[in-house]
N, C-alpha and C positions, 0 to 999 in steps of 0.2 A: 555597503553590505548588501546582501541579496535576501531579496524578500524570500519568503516561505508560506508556502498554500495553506498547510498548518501549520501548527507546533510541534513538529515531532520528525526525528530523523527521515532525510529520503527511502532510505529500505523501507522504513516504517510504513511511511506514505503507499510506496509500492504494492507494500502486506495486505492495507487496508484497503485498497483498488479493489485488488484479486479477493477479499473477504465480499465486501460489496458484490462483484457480478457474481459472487457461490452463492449467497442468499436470494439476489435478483432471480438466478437461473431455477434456483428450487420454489421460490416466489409464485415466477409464473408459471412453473410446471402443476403445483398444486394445487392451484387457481384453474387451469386446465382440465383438471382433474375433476373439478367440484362440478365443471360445466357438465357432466354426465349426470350429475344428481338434480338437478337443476331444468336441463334441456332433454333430458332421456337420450336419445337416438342425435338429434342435433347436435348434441353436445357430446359427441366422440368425433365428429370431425374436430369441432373447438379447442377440444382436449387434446388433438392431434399437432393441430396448427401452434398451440402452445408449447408442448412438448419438445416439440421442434424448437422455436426460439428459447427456452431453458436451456436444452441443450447446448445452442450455440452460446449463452451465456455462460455455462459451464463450460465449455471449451474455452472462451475467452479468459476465465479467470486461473484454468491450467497455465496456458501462455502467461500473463501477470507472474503467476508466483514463481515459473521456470524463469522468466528474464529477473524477475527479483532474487532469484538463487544465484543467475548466473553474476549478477552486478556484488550479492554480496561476497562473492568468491574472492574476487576482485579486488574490493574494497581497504582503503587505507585502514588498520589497527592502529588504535591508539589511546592513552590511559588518560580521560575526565580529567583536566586539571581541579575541577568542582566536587564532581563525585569520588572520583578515584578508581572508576570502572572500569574496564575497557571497552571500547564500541566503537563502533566500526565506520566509516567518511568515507562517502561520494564525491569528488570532487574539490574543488579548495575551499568550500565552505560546504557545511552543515552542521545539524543540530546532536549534541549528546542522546544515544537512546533510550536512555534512563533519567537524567536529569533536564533534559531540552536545553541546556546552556549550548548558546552559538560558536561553533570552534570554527577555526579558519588554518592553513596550510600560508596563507600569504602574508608575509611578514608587514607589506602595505596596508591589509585592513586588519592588523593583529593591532589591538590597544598597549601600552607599552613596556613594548619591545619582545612583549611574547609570543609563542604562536598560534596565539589563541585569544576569546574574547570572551568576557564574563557575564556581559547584558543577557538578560531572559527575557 
């Protein structure tokens, strides 16, 4: 069975990347900002140099959520044999995005004879 970075579906995963660099990028941006209050006149080039890397932060996490759009386009449908939801599978294993139960596409690591698996 294939490990998992967390608990919670691949898109999911993806979401929470692209939420991360949005926060990162207005992070340092505002941090940048404050270096004017702080440094007077020094602190608009600092606020400059930051702004700068927010940005590309924020650029980074555009990219993230556009390949996360594009993967769940994609993505297998299919109804929670646990929850009863539908949600959506990357690959021949991942996790429910509602209930985290491990489903699988592979009848080899399906528990039996299903195809899917019920450990949390």
């Amino acid at each position: 069975m294939n490990k998992f970075f967390f608990k919670s579906a691949k898109i999911n995963e993806f979401r929470l990347w692209g939420l991360v660099f949005t926060l990162i990028g207005m992070g340092v941006m505002i941090l940048g900002t404050a270096g004017i209050v702080f440094w007077g006149q020094a602190g608009k080039i600092m606020a400059a140099i930051f702004m700068v890397i927010g940005m590309i932060s924020l650029l980074i996490s555009v990219a993230v959520y556009f390949w996360a759009g594009m993967m769940s386009t994609s993505a297998t449908m299919l109804e929670c044999p646990e929850c009863g939801k539908p949600t959506k599978m990357l690959g021949q294993t991942d996790r429910c995005m509602f209930c985290k139960t491990i489903l699988t596409l592979d009848p080899a690591q399906a528990t039996h004879g299903h195809t899917h698996t019920t450990t949390k």
